[in-house]
C-alpha positions in Angstrom: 0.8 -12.0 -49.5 0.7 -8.6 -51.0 -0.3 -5.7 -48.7 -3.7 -4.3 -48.9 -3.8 -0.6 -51.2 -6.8 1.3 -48.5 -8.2 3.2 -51.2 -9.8 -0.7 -51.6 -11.1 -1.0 -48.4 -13.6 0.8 -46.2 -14.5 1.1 -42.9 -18.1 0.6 -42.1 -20.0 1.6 -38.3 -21.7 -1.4 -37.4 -25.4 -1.0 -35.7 -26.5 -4.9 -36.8 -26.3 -6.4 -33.6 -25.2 -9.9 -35.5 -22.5 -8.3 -37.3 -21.8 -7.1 -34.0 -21.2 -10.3 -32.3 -19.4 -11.6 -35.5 -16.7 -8.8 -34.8 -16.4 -9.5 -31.5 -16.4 -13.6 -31.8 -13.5 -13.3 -33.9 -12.0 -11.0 -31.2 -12.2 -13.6 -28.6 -9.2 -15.7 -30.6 -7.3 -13.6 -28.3 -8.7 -12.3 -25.7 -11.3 -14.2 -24.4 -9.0 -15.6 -21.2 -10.6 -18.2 -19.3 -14.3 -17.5 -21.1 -15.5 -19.0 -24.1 -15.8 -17.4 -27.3 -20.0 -17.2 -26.6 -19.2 -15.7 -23.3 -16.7 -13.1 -24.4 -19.1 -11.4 -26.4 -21.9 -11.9 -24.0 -19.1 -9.7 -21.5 -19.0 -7.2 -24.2 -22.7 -6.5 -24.3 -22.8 -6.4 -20.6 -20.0 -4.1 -20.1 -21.4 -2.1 -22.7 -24.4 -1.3 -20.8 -22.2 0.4 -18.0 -22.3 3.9 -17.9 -18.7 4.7 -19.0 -19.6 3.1 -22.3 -22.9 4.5 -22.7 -21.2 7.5 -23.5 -21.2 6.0 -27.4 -19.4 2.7 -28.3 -18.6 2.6 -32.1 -17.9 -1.1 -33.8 -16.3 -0.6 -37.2 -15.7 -3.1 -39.7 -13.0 -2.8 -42.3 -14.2 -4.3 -45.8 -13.1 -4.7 -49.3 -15.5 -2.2 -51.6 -15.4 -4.1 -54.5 -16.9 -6.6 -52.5 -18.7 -6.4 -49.6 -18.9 -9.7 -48.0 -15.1 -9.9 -47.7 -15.0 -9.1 -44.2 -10.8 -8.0 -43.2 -11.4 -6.7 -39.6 -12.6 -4.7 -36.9 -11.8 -2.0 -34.3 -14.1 0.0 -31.7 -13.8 3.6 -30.7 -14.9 4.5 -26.9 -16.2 8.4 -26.7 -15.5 10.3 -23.6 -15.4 13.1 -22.0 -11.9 14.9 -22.2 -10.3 18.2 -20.0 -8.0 20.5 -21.7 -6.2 23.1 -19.7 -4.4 26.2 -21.6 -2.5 29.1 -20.5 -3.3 32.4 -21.8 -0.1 34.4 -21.2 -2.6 37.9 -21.5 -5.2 37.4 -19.5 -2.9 35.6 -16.8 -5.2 33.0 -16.3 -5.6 29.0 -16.9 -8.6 28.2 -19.6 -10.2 25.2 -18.9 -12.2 23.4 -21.4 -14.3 20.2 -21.6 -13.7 18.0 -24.9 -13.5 14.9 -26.2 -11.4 12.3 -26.6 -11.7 8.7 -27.8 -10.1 5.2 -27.1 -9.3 2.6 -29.7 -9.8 -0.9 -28.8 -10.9 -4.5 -30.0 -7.7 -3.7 -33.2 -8.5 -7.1 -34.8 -7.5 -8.9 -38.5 -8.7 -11.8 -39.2 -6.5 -14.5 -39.2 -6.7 -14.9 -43.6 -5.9 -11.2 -44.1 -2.4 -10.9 -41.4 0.5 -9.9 -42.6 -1.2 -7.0 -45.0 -1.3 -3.9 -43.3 -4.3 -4.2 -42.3 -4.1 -2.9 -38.9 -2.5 0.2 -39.7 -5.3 0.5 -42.8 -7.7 -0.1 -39.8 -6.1 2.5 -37.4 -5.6 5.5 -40.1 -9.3 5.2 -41.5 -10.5 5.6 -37.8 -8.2 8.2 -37.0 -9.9 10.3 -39.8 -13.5 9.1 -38.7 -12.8 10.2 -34.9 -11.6 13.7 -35.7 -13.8 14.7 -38.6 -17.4 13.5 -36.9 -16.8 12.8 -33.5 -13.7 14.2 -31.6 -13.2 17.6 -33.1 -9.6 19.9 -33.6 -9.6 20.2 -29.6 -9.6 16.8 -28.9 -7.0 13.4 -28.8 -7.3 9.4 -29.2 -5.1 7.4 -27.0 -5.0 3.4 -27.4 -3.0 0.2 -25.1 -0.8 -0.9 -27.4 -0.1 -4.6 -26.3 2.2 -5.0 -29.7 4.7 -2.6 -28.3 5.8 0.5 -30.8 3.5 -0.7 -33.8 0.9 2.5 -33.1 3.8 5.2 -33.8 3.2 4.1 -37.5 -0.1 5.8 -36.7 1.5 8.9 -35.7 0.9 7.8 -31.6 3.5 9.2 -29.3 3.7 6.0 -26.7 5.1 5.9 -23.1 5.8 3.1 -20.8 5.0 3.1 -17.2 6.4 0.5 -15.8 4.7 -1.5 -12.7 5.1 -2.1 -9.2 4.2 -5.3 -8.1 4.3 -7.4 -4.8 3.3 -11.2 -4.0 0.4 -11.8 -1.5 1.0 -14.6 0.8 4.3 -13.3 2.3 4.6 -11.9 6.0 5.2 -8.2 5.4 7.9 -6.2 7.5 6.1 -3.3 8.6 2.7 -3.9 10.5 -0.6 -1.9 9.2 -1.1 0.3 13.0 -1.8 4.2 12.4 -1.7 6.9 15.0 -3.3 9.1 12.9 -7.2 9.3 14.4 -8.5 8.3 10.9 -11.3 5.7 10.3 -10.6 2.9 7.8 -13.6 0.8 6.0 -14.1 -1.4 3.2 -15.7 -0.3 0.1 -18.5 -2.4 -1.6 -19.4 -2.8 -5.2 -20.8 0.5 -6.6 -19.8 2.8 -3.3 -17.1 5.0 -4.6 -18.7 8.4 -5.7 -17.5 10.3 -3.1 -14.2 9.0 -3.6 -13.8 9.8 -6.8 -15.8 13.0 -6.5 -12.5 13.9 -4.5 -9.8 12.8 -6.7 -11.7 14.5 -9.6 -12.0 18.0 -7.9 -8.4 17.6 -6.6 -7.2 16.1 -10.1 -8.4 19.7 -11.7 -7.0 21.7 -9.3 -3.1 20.1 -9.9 -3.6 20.4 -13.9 -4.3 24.3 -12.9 -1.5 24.9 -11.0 1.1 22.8 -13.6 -0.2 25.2 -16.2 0.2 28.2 -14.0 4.0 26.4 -12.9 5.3 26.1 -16.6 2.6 27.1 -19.1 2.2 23.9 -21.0 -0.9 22.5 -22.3 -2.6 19.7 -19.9 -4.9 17.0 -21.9 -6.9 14.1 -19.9 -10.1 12.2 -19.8 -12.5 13.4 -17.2 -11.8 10.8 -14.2 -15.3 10.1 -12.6 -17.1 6.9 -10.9 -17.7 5.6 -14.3 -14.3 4.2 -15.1 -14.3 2.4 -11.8 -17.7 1.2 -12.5 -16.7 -0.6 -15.9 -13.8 -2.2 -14.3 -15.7 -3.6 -11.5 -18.5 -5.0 -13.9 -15.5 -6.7 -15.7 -14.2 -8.8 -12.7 -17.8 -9.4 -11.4 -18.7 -10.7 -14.6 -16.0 -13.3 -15.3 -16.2 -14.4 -11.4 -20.3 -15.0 -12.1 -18.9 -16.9 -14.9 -16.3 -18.8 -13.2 -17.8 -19.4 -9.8 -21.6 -19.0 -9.8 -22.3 -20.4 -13.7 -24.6 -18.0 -14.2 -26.9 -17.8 -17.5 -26.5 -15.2 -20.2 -27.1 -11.8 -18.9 -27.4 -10.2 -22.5 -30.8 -9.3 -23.0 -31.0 -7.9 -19.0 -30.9 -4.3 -18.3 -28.1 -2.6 -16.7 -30.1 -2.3 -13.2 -31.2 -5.9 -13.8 -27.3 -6.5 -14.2 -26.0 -4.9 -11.2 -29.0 -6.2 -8.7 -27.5 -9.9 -9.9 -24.1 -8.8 -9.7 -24.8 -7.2 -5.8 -25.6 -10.5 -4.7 -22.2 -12.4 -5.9 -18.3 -12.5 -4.9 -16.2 -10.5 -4.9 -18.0 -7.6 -2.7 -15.8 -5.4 -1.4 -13.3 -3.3 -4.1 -12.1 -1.0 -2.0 -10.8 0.9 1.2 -11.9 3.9 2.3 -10.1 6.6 4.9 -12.6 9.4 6.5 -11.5 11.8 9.7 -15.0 13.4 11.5 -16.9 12.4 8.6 -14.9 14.0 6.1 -13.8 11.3 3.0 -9.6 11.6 3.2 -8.8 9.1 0.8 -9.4 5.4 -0.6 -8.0 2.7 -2.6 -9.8 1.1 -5.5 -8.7 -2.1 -7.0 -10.2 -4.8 -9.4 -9.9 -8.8 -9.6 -8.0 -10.2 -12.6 -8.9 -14.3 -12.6 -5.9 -15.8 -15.2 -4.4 -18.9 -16.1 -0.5 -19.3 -17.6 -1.4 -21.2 -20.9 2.0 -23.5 -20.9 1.8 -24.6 -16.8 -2.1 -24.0 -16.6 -1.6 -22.7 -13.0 -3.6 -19.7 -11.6 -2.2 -16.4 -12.1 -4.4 -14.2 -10.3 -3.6 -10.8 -10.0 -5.5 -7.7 -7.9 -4.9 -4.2 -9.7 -5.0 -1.1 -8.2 -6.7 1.3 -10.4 -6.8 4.4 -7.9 -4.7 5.6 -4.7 -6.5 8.9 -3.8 -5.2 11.2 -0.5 -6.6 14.5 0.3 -3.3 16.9 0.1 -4.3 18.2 3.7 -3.1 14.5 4.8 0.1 12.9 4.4 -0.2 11.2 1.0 2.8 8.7 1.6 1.8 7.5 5.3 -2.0 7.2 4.1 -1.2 5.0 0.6 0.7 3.0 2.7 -2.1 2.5 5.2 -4.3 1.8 2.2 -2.2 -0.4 0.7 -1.2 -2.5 4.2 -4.6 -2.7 4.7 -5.7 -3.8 1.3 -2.9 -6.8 1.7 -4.3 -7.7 4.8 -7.9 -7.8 3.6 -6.8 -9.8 0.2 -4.8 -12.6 2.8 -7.8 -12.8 4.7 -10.0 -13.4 2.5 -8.9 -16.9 1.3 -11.9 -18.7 2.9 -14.2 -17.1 -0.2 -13.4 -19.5 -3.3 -13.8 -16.2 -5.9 -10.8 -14.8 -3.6 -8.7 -18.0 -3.6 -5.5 -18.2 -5.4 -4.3 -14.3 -5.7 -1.2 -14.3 -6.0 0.3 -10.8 -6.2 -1.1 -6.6 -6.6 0.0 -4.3 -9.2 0.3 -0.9 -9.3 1.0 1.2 -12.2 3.6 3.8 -11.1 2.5 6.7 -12.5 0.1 6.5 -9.5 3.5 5.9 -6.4 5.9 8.9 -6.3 9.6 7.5 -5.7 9.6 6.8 -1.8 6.6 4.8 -2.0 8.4 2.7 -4.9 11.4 2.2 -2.4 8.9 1.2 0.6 7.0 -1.2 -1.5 10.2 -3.0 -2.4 11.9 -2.9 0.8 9.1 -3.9 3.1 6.6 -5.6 0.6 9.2 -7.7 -1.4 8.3 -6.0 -3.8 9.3 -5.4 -7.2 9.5 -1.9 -8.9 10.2 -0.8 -12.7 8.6 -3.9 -14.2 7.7 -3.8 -17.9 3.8 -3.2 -18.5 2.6 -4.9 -20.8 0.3 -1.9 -22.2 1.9 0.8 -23.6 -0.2 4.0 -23.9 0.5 6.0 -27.1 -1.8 9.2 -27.7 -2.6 11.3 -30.9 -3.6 14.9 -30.8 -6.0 15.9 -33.7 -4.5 19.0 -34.5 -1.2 19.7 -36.0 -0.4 22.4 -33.5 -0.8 20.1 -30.6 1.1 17.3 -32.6 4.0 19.6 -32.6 3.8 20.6 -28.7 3.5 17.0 -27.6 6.9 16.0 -29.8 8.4 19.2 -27.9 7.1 18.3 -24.1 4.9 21.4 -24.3 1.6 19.4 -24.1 1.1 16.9 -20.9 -0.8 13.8 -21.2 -2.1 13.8 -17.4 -3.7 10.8 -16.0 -2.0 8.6 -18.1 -2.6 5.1 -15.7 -5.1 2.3 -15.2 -8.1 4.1 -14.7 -8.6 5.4 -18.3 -7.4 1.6 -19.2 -10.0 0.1 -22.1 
């Protein structure tokens, strides 16, 4: 087949909620999982309702102007709010602005049109819709590419951080005791403001002091409780689905949704360190319920999305606290059929410095350095700060799981 000219093809913003669930039916061809093509989108409404998405959602169709009803297909941009940190050589001081930054996701043709262009027709077309009406000169889109490199056509700078990953199951060789006076104690579905209240204040104040360090641009979303809170509905979600049937929770409201999803397994998402009172740390994980499509056997993995330590603390000895204790937690938990069948945890790296790599694989049997499967890729919207990312003199911080979509 010929490839598509884009001066023939537009891309429309969807607000018919049919067209809507079109899109995202034709989505589910592959990425649906273990749901059916009816539940997929119903998950797409719910997790839309979350507050992390509330910030705007934008479905976009991609159609052929000459005529309409030729339907070629679809992408979605996620809004959000963005930190930018820049170092003014005359006033000696870091500026610190709040922006915006958006996420592509949902990059879909449909199956007639492949082979066209029609992803990188999709891609460019939204790139100039996100800058000129929603993002402005300040801010970036970053996407997970799970098609490798394809997304530098774009223009996207991409980088790989590889995983660390370690079975469940397995006696470990280094027991989970601590000497260190600190309380540890297990996190429940929607409890993690105050952790993340820390990471964010302590996430500003390193961006700061790298700017200060070298004088490079720092670029990031704004971390907060909502990114952990659209993960969690995820895994609740597909386990309501898998072990409680429940019926379509569409139509309900987002308080409706999380007084169902309160009373359901999985409940606890998290571990949580305090001294006196005083929140040290935490980790924060999610459930990931998968079958290999050639053997059919379970392949269920855990995922850290956050290791947070107050730097007054020992961040190595805590994570490793965390994480023992998270293992222990995950092995005992086999008598709940939602918690079944885990077979291993993975961390991206980008969250581990270097010693806790080498602990992970030489107590955990663990595994470090293995290929992720999402490569991020970013795109400033200003030719200035195109230039300063190809030259390393403008940092993409926080470039792990949480900010995942």
């Amino acid at each position: 087949m010929p490839s598509l000219s884009p001066t023939n093809y537009k891309l429309l913003e969807l607000q018919d909620k049919d067209l809507i669930k079109f899109t995202r039916a034709q989505n589910s061809l592959s990425w649906r999982g273990q749901l059916t093509a009816e539940q997929y989108v119903e998950r797409e409404f719910v997790c839309g309702k979350g507050r992390m998405t509330s910030q705007k959602v934008i479905v976009f169709m991609l159609v052929n102007e000459d005529d309409p009803e030729q339907r070629v297909g679809s992408i979605e941009l996620l809004i959000r709010k963005g930190l930018r940190y820049d170092n003014d050589d005359e006033n000696h001081k870091v500026l610190e602005n709040d922006i915006l930054c958006g996420t592509i996701g949902s990059v879909f043709t449909y199956p007639e049109h492949r082979g066209r262009g029609v992803g990188q027709i999709m891609v460019n077309k939204l790139i100039e819709i996100a800058k000129s009406k929603y993002l402005g000169p300040k801010g970036f889109i970053f996407l997970y590419s799970e098609v490798g490199e394809y997304y530098t056509r774009n223009g996207f700078k991409s980088y790989e951080v590889p995983l660390a990953k370690f079975p469940l199951g397995k006696k470990m060789n280094y027991n989970p005791e601590s000497s260190d006076n600190l309380n540890y104690e297990y996190i429940k579905y929607k409890n993690f403001i105050n952790l993340l209240d820390l990471y964010n204040r302590q996430f500003r104040t390193d961006l700061i002091d790298k700017v200060k360090e070298d004088g490079k641009t720092r670029v990031s979303i704004n971390p907060s409780e909502d990114y952990i809170d659209w993960f969690h509905l995820r895994a609740k979600y597909l386990a309501s689905k898998i072990f409680d049937k429940a019926s379509d929770m569409s139509l309900l409201s987002y308080d409706e949704i999380i007084d169902k999803f309160q009373k359901i397994e999985p409940s606890i998402f998290g571990i949580k360190v305090s001294k006196d009172s005083e929140v040290v740390g935490g980790i924060i994980w999610t459930y990931e319920w998968s079958r290999n499509k050639v053997t059919k056997e379970n392949e269920n993995t855990v995922t850290v999305l956050k290791i947070i330590v107050d730097k007054k603390y020992s961040t190595e000895e805590v994570s490793k606290q965390l994480i023992l204790r998270m293992k222990s937690y995950l092995e005992s938990s086999t008598t709940v059929p939602s918690l079944k069948n885990f077979q291993q945890v993975v961390i991206w790296q980008s969250d581990l410095n270097s010693s806790l790599c080498q602990w992970i694989e030489g107590n955990l049997d663990g595994k470090i350095n293995q290929t992720n499967s999402s490569l991020s890729a970013i795109l400033l919207n200003n030719d200035v700060d195109k230039e300063k990312l190809l030259n390393d003199d403008l940092i993409w911080e926080g470039n792990d799981k949480l900010p995942w979509w």
